[in-house]
C-alpha positions in Angstrom: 0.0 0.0 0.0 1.6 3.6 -1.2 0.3 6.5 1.0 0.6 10.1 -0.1 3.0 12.1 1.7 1.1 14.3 4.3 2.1 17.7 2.5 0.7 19.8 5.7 2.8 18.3 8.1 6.0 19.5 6.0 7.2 23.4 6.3 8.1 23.9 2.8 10.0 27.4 3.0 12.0 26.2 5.9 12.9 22.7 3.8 13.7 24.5 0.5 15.8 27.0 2.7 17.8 23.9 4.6 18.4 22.8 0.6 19.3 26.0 -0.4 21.6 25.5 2.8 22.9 22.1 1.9 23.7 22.5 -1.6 25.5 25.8 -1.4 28.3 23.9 1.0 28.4 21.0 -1.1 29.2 23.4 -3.8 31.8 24.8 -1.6 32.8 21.4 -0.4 33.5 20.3 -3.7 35.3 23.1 -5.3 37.9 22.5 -2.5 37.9 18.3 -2.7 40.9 16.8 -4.1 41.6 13.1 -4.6 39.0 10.9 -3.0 39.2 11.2 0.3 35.7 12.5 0.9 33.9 10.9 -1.5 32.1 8.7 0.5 31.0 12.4 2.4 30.3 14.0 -0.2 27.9 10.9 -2.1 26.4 11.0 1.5 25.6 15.0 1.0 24.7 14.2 -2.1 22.1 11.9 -1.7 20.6 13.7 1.8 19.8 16.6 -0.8 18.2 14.3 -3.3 16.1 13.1 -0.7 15.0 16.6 0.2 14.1 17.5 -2.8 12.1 14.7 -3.7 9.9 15.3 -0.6 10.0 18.6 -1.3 8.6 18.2 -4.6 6.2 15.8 -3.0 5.0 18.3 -0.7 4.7 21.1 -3.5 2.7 18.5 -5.7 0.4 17.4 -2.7 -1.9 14.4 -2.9 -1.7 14.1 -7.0 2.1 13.7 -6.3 3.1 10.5 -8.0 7.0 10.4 -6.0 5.2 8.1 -3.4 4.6 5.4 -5.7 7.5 5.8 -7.7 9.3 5.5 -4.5 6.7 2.0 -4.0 9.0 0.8 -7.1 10.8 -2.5 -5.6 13.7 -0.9 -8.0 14.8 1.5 -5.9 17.5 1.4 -3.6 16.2 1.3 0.1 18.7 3.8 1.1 16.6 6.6 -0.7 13.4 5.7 0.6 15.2 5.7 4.0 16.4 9.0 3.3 13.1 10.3 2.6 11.9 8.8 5.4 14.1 10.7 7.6 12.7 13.9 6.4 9.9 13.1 9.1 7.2 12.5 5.9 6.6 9.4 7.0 5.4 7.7 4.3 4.5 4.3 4.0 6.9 3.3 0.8 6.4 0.0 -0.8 4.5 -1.9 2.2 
């Protein structure tokens, strides 16, 4: 069963600032990286961001949003839907 993500339970303005946030040091962060020793950081950044925007999307979309069963897809890597998760959304993913 794929539940919609409950869109009023999100602050969207303070979510797409905390992005806004995020990405701007990852840019920073990765003007400055050399070699590969923070790659697995940076991946990790990466994919926290991702995750943020997908439920921000989600949120801005409301209950026609189609990232919850997208997300439902056994295809996807559990980490994401974890990430999402995280967010506080609370979505029920692929159950």
């Amino acid at each position: 069963m794929v539940q919609k993500l409950d869109s009023s339970a999100i602050d969207t303005q303070a979510l797409e600032q905390d992005l806004r946030a995020q990405s701007s040091a990852l840019c920073a962060k990765l003007v400055s990286a050399h070699g590969q020793d923070n790659d697995d950081a940076l991946r990790q950044n990466i994919a926290t961001i991702a995750a943020g925007m997908l439920v921000l999307t989600a949120s801005r979309a409301g209950a026609t949003s189609p990232i919850p069963a997208l997300l439902a897809n056994q295809d996807v890597k559990s980490n994401l839907i974890d990430a999402v998760q995280a967010y506080g959304t609370n979505p029920e993913i692929g159950t």
